[in-house]
N, C-alpha and C positions, 0 to 999 in steps of 0.2 A: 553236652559240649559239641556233641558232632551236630545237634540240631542247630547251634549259634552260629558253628563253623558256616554251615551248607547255608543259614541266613545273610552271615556277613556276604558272603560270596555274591549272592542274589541283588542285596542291596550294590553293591559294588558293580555287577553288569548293569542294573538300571542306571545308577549314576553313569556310568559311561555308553548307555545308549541313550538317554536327559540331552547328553552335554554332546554326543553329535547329531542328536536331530537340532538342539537349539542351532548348531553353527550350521545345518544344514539350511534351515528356517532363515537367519540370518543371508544367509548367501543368495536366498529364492526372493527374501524381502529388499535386498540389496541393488539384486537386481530389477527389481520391480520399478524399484526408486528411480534407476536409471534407466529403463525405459520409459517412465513417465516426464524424466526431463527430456528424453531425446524428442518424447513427443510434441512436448512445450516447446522447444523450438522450430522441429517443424511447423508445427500450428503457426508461431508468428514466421517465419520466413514466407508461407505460402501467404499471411496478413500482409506483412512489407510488400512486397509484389503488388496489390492490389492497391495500396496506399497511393493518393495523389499528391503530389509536395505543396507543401501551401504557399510559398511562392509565385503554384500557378492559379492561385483562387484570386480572381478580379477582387477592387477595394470596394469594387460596388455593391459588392456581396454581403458587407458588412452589415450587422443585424445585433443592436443594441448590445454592440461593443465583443459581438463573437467572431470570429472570423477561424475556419480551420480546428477550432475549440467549440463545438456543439452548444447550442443555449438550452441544455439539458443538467436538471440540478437533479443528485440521484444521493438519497439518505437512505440507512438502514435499521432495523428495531426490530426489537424479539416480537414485537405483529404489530398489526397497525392502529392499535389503541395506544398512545403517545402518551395521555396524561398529562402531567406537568410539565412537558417535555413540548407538547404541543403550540406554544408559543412561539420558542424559540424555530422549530419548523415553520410556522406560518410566517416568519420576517424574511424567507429567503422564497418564498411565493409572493408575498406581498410587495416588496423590494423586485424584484423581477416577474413582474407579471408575462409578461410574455415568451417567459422559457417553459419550457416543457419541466412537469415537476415527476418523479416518480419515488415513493417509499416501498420498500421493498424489507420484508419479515422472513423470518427463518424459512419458511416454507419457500416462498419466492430466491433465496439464495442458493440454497439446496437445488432447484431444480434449474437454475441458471449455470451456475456450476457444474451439474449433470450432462447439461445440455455443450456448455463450449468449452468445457476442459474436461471431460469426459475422462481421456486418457492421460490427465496429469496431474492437478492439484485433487481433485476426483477421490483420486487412489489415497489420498492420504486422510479424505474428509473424515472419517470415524474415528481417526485418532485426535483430531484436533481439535482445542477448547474451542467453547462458543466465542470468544473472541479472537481467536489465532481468524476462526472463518470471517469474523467481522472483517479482519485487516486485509486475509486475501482477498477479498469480495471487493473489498472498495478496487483493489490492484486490477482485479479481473474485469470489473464493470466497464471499466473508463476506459478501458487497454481495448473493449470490445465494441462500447457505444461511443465513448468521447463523453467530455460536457465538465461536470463541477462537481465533486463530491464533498460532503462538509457531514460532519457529525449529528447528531441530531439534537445534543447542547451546546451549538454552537450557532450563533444569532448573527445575520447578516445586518449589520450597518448600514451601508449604504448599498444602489445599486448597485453591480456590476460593470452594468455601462460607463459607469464613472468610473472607474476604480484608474481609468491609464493604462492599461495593459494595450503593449504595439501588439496593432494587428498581424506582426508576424512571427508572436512568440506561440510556440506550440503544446509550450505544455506554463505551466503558473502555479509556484510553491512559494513557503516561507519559511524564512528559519523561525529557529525556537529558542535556541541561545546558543552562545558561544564557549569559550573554555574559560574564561572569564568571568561568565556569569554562576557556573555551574559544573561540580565535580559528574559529568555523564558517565554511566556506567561502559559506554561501550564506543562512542564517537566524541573528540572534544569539541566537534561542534555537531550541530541538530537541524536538522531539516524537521519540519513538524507536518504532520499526519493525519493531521483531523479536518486539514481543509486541503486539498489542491484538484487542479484543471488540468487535461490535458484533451490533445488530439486524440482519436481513435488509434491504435495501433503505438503508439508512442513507446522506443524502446527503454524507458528507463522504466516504465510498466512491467515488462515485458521481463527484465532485471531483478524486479525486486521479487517476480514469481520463482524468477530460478533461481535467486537465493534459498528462499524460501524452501525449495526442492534439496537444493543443493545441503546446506545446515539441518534439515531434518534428515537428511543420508549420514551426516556427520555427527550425529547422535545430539545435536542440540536441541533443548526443549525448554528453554525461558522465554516467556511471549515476546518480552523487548524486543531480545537480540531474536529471534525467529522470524516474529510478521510484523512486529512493531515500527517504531520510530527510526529504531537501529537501520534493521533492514532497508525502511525507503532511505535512510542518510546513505547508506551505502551504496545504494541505487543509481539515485543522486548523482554521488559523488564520483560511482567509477564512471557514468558516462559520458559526464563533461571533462575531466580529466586524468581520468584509466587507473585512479588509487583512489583508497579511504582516505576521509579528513586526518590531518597529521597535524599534531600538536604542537603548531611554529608562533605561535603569539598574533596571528591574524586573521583575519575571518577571509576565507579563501576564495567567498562569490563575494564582493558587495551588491548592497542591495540596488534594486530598479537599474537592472541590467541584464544584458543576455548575452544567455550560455547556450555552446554547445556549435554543432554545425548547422547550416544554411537549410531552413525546410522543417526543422524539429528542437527549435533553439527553447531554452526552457526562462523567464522572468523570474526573477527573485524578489519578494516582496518581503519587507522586511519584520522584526518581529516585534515591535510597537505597533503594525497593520495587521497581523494575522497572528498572537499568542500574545493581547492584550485581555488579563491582568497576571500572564504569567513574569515569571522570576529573568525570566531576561527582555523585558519589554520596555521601551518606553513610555511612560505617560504624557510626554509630551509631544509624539508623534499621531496624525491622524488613525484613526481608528475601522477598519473596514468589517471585522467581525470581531465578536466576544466571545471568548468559549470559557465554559460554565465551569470546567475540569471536574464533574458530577466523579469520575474515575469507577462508573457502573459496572467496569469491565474487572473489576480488582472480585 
């Protein structure tokens, strides 16, 4: 009996030395977290700084249809053997010959990552699925080169140079559906995430990283709402006007128009152009890419 006592006892200090190293752990990884956001923004404040407004970029500069948006197309894949996948990447080289093309596979994400957020999305890489990294990486690249990013089942239609976009829109998204089309689990309307452009250093980039930071501190871990679709709508939507989409019966950007301030205004292209043959598309509006919705990332 006094042996069980003298056990219970024992079991009873470990459980209570368990349970403050856990919140001690917690408090060290807490704050980890939020040194790593402090760092994310330093890193883009000292970016903005060096940013030039495209305003001041002459129209002469113009270069099949980029302007302040880089003619740089950057896709991602578990490595650079494509497969059946392979098509649909060569319609956005084909289609735009003259932009710079780059694929980039795990090994290449990883060390780009390492290299310019070192001190902030970095810290959290080993906990994150292969596709939370997919979605920050697309955030990370664009925020650091500029240019196009597009999925790698998703099929460029027509040029780019065609597409219409004013040379003085800085960044180029589309929705995906509205609240009408579609019970979304997290925004009732959708910005969509498998294709957009921006400037280098672009803060809604820069947004969807600190969410990102921010909701992993907050103990969130569903990819949606984490790196996904959620996150850039949220982006999106706080930087053009400072809340999440709100459920009022309208679509609160219309399309082929620009948002935001003078210098970093964002196009909206709408979802019959960029989430054709999804559930809130129309098919009788022109078509600028296909995406395949393979859902590789499930």
């Amino acid at each position: 009996m006094k042996f069980v006592f003298v056990a219970c006892l024992a079991c009873l200090a470990y459980s209570a030395f368990a349970i403050v190293a856990s919140k001690s752990v917690d408090r060290n990884w807490n704050s980890r977290v939020s040194q790593a956001i402090e760092a994310l923004e330093a890193d883009f404040q000292k970016s903005q700084s060096q940013q030039i407004s495209l305003l001041r970029v002459p129209q002469s500069k113009t270069i099949n249809g980029c302007i302040g948006i880089p003619c740089h197309i950057h896709q991602t894949w578990k490595s650079k053997q494509l497969g059946s996948l392979q098509s649909q990447a060569d319609s956005w080289k084909n289609k735009n010959q003259d932009f710079k093309y780059t694929l980039y596979d795990d090994a290449d994400i990883a060390a780009f990552t390492k290299q310019h957020f070192k001190d902030s999305i970095w810290t959290l890489w080993n906990d994150l699925k292969p596709v939370e990294k997919a979605d920050a990486f697309r955030y990370m690249v664009v925020l650091k080169l500029g240019g196009y990013y597009a999925d790698v089942d998703v099929t460029c239609l027509e040029p780019i140079s065609s597409w219409g976009v004013p040379p003085t829109a800085a960044m180029l998204a589309g929705h995906e559906f509205d609240a009408e089309a579609f019970a979304q689990p997290c925004n009732p309307e959708q910005v969509e995430q498998w294709f957009f452009a921006a400037a280098p250093g672009h803060p809604v980039l820069h947004k969807a990283l600190q969410l990102i930071m921010q909701k992993w501190k907050a103990g969130q871990r569903e990819t949606l709402k984490l790196t996904g679709p959620c996150t850039f709508t949220e982006a999106v939507y706080t930087f053009v006007q400072g809340k999440a989409p709100v459920l009022d019966g309208k679509q609160d950007f219309p399309d082929h128009q620009l948002y935001g301030p003078a210098g970093q205004q964002i196009y909206m292209l709408s979802s019959g152009e960029v989430a054709w043959p999804g559930i809130g598309s129309n098919p009788n509006e022109r078509k600028l890419i296909r995406h395949a919705f393979q859902g590789s990332w499930k």
